[in-house]
KOLROPA-27222 format. One line per field, with one value per residue (C-alpha): residue number from 1; y negated, x, z; residue in one letter. Coordinates in nm, 2 decimals, always signed. Last residue first. Example, Ala and Ser with C-alpha at 12.3 -4.5 7.8 and 13.67 -1.06 7.14 Angstrom:
num [2/1]
north [+0.11/+0.45]
east [+1.37/+1.23]
up [+0.71/+0.78]
residuo [s/a]
END
This chain:
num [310/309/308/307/306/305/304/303/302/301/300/299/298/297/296/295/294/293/292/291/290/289/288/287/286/285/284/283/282/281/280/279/278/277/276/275/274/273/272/271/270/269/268/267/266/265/264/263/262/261/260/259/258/257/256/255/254/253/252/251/250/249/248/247/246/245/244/243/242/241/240/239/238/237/236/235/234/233/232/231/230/229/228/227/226/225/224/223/222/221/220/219/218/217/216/215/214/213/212/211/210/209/208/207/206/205/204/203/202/201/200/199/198/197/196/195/194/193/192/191/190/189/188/187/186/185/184/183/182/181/180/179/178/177/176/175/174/173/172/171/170/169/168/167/166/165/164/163/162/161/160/159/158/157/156/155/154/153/152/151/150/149/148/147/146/145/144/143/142/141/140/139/138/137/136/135/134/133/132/131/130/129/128/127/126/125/124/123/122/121/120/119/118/117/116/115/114/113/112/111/110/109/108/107/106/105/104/103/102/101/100/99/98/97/96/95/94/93/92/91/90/89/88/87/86/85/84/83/82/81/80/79/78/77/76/75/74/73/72/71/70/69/68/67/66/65/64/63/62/61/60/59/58/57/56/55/54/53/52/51/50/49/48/47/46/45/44/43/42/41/40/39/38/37/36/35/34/33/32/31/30/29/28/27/26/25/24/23/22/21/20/19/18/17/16/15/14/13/12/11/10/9/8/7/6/5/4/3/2/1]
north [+0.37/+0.15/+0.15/-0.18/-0.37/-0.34/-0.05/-0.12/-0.06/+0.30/+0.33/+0.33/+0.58/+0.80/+0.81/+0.88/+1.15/+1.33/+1.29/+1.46/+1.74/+1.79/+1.77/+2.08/+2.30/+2.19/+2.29/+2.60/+2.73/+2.77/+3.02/+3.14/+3.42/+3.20/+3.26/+3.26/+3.07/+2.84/+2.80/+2.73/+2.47/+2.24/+2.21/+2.13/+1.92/+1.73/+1.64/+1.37/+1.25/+1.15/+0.91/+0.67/+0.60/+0.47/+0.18/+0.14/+0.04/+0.26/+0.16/+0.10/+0.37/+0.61/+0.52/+0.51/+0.85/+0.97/+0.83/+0.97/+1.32/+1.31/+1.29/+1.40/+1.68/+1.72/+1.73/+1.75/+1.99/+2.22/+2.26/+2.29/+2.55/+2.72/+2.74/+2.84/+3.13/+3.26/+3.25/+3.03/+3.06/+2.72/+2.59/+2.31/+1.97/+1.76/+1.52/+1.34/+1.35/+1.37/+1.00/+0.80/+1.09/+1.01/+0.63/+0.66/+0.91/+0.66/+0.41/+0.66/+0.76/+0.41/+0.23/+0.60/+0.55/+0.20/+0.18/+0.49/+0.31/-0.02/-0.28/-0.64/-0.83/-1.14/-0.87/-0.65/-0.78/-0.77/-0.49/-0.29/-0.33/-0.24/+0.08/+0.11/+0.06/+0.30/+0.61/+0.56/+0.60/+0.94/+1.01/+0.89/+1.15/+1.47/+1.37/+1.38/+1.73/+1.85/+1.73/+1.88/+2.25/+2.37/+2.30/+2.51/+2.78/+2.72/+2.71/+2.38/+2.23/+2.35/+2.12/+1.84/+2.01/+1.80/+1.85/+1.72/+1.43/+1.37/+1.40/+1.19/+0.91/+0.92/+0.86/+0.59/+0.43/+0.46/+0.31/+0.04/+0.04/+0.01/-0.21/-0.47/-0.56/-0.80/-0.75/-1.16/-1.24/-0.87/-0.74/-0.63/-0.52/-0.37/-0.17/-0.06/+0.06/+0.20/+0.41/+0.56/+0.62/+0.79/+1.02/+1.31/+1.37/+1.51/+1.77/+1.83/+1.95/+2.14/+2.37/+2.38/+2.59/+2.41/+2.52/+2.46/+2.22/+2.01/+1.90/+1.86/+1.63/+1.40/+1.40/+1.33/+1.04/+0.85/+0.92/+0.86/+0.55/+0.37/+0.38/+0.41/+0.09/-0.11/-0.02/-0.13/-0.45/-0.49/-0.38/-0.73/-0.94/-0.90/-0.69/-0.39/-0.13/-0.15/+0.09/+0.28/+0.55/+0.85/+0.59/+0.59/+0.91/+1.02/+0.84/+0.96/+1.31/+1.25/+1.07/+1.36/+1.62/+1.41/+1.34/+1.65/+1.80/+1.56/+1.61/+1.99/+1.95/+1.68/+1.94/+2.21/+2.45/+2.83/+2.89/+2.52/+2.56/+2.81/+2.52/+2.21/+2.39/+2.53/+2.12/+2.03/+2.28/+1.97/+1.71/+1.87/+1.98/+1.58/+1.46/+1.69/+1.63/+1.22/+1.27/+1.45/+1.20/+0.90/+1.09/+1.11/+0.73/+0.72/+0.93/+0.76/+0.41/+0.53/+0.70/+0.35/+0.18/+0.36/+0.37/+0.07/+0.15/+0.47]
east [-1.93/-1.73/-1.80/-2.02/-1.68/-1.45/-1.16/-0.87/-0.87/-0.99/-0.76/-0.48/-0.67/-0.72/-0.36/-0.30/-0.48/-0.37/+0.00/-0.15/-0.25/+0.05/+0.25/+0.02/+0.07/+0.46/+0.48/+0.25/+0.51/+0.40/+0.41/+0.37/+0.25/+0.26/-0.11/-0.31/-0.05/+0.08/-0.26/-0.41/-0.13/-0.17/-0.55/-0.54/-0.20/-0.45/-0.74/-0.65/-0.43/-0.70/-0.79/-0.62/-0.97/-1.06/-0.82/-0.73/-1.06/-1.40/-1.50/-1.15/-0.94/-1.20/-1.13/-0.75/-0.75/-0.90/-0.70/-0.39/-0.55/-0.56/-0.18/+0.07/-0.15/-0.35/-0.15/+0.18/+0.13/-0.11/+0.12/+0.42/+0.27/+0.14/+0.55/+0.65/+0.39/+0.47/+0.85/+1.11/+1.46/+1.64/+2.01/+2.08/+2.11/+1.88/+2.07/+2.31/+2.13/+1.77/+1.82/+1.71/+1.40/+1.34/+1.32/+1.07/+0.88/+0.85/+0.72/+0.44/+0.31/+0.27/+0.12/-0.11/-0.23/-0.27/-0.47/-0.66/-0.76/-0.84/-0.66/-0.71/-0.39/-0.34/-0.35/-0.08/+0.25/+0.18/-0.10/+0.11/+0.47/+0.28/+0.12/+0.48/+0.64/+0.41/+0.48/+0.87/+0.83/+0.69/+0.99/+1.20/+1.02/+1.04/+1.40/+1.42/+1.23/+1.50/+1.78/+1.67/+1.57/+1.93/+1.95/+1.64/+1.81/+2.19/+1.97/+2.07/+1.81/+1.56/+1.47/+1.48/+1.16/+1.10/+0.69/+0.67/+0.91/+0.66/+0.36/+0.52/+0.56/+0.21/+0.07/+0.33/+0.23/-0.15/-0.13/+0.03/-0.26/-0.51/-0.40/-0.30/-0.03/-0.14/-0.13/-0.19/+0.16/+0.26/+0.60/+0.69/+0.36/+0.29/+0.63/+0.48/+0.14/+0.27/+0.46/+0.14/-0.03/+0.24/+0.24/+0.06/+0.35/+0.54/+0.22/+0.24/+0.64/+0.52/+0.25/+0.50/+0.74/+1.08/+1.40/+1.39/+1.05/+1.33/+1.42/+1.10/+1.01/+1.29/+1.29/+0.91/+0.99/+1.22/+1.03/+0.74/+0.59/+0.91/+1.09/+0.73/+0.61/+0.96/+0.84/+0.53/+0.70/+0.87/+0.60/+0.41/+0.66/+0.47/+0.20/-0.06/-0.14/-0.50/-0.75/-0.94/-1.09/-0.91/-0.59/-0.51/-0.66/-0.38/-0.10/-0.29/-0.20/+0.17/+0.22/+0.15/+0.34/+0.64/+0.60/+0.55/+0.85/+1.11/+0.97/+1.07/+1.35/+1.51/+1.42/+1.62/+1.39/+1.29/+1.19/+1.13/+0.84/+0.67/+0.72/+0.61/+0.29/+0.22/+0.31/+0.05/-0.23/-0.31/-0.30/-0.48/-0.76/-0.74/-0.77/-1.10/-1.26/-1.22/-1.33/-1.63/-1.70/-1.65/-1.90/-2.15/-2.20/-2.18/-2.46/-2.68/-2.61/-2.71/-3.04/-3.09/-3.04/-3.28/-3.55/-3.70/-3.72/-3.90]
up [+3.09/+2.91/+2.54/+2.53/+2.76/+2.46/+2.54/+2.66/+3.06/+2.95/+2.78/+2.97/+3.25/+2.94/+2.82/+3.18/+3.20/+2.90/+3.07/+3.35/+3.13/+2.91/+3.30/+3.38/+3.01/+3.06/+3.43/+3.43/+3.12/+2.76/+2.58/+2.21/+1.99/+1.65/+1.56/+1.87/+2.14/+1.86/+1.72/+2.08/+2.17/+1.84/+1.88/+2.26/+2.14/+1.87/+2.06/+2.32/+2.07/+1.86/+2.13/+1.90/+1.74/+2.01/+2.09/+1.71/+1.61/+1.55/+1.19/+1.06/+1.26/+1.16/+0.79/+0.88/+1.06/+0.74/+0.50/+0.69/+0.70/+0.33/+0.27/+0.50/+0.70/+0.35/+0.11/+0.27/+0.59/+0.39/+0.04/+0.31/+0.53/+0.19/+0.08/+0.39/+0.46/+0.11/+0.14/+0.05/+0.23/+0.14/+0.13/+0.26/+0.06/+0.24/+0.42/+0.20/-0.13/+0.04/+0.16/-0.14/-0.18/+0.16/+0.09/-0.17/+0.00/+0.30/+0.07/-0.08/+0.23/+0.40/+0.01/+0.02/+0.37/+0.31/-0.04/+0.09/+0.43/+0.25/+0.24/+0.39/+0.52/+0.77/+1.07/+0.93/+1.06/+1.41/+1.49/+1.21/+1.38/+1.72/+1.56/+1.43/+1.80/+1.84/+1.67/+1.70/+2.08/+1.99/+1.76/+2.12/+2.25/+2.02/+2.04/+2.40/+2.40/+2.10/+2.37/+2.61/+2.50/+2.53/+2.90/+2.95/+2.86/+3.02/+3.34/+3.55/+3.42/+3.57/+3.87/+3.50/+3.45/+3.11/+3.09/+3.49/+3.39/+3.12/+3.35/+3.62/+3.37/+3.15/+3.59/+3.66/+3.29/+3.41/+3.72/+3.57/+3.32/+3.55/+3.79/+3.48/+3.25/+3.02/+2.64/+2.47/+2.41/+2.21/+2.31/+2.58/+2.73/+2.29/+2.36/+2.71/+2.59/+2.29/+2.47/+2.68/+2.33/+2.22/+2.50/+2.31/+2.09/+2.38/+2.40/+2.01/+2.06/+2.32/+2.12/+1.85/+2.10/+2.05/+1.92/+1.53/+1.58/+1.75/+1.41/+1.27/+1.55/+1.49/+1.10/+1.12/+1.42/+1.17/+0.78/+0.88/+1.14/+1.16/+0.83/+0.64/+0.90/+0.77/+0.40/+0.41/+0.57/+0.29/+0.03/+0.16/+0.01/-0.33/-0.46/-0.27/-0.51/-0.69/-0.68/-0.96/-0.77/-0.94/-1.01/-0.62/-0.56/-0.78/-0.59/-0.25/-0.38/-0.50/-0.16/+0.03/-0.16/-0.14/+0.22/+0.30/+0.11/+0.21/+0.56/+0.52/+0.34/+0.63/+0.91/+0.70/+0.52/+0.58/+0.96/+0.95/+0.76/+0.97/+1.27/+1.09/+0.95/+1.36/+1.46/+1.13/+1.28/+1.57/+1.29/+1.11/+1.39/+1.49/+1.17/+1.08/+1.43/+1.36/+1.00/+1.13/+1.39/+1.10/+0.88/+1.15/+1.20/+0.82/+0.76/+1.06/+0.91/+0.55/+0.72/+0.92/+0.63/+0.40/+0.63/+0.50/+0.10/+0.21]
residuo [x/x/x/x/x/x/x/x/x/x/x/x/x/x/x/x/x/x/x/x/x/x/x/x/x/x/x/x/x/x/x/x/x/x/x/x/x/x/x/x/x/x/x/x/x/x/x/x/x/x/x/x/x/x/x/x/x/x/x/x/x/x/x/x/x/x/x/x/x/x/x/x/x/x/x/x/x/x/x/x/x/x/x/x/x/x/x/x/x/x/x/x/x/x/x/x/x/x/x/x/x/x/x/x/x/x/x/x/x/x/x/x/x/x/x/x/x/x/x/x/x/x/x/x/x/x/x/x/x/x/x/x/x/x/x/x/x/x/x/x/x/x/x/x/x/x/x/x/x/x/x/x/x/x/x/x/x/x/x/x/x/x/x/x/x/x/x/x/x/x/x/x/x/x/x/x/x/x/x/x/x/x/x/x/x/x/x/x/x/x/x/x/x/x/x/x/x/x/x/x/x/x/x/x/x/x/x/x/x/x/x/x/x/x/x/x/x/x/x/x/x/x/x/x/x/x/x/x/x/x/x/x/x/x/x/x/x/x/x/x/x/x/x/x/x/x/x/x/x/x/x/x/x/x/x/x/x/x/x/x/x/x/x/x/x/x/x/x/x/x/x/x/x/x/x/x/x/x/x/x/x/x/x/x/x/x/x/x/x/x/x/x/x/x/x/x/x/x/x/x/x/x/x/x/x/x/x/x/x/x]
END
């Protein structure tokens, strides 16, 4: 009995990081439909005020449930700098454009932050190499954008308006990895756990939301049932317990693979907004949200350790 006990233990965990994986990306996916509801009753800075609130009260108490320590020292700055970065910037963007946007499209822009990381990490990281693969892959992510964007369209005073919430939903994507960058940098030299991160992340960004929410978030509010439960859902467990998940994954699997996430999370995102929401999407945004798939795959494929190529 005594000698099956590892493989059992390495069999449970094996399947507890795929569940974790589904679980993230399915949150993460129903987060654009929270985002959405949300806005139909907040301002873009209430609603990430709210999620971030709600998530870093949770991770706070799962902080003293399991008895961990905060992170001490110099280390809270660059906590900070990834909060700045990785929360409180790209949520304000995407919630904004969640006022004009289909949810389903807002997830598909999200989808290329894989392909931005790519060419923050070319510039910026010594030991990234641009190769065949991954140049093919940035023309690929590019034509798939541009294909999303339908700048033939433009000229209609409709698609005009979307724009600049599409931009935004890109530059927040941009956001999204120059803070994976910012972490590969900075972070290396550390050891925390997923929870001690997630909640050190969450609870920074909070911090500096709740110094913003004076100037920014002082709009009047329209509260109903389905915005208060898309807020409870979005900080809890979009904001909060989803984060520790992605981090446990992120921990057994690595960043390469567990960023595939992405994959996931606009198929997830689309189909509620369709199902629940009652929205479209054009041929050009549900076909450029595939190519830019592509290329995320094509990227990383080039990435990943030479056991997980097939």
């Amino acid at each position: 009995m005594t000698a099956l006990t590892p493989g059992r233990d390495s069999s449970r965990s094996r399947l507890s990081t795929v569940l974790q994986y589904i679980a993230t990306a399915t949150i993460w996916g129903a987060s654009f439909l929270f985002i959405k509801v949300a806005s139909g009753g907040l301002s873009p800075a209430q609603v990430v005020l709210g999620r971030l609130v709600g998530g870093a009260l949770l991770l706070a108490l799962l902080m003293l449930l399991t008895g961990r320590r905060w992170p001490r020292g110099l280390v809270w700055l660059h906590f900070m700098a990834m909060a700045f970065i990785m929360c409180v910037a790209p949520f304000l963007l995407f919630s904004w454009a969640a006022e004009t946007l289909p949810s389903g499209l807002s997830s598909i822009f999200n989808a290329t932050t894989p392909i931005a990381t790519l060419l923050l990490a070319l510039a910026v990281l010594p030991e990234e190499r641009l190769t065949k693969v991954k140049t093919v892959a940035l023309f690929v992510g590019a034509g798939g954008i541009v294909l999303v964007l339908a700048p033939w369209q433009l000229g209609r005073a409709a698609e005009a308006a979307t724009l600049l919430p599409q931009l935004a939903c890109l530059v927040g994507s941009v956001m999204y990895g120059a803070g994976f960058i910012y972490s590969r940098r900075f972070f290396r030299s550390h050891e925390f756990d997923a929870s001690t991160v997630a909640a050190s992340q969450i609870t920074s960004a909070a911090a500096i939301m709740l110094v913003l929410a004076p100037f920014i978030a002082g709009d009047p509010v329209a509260l109903s049932t389905s915005v208060i439960a898309s807020m409870l859902l979005l900080g809890t467990i979009g904001t909060g317990i989803a984060y520790v998940w992605y981090n446990n994954v992120m921990n057994v699997w690595g960043a390469t693979r567990a960023s595939t996430v992405t994959y996931l999370t606009p198929l997830v995102a689309v189909a509620l907004g369709i199902t629940v929401l009652g929205e479209q999407l054009s041929w050009h945004e549900a076909a450029g949200g595939l190519v830019v798939i592509i290329a995320v795959l094509v990227a990383q494929s080039d990435s990943l350790p030479r056991p997980y190529r097939r």
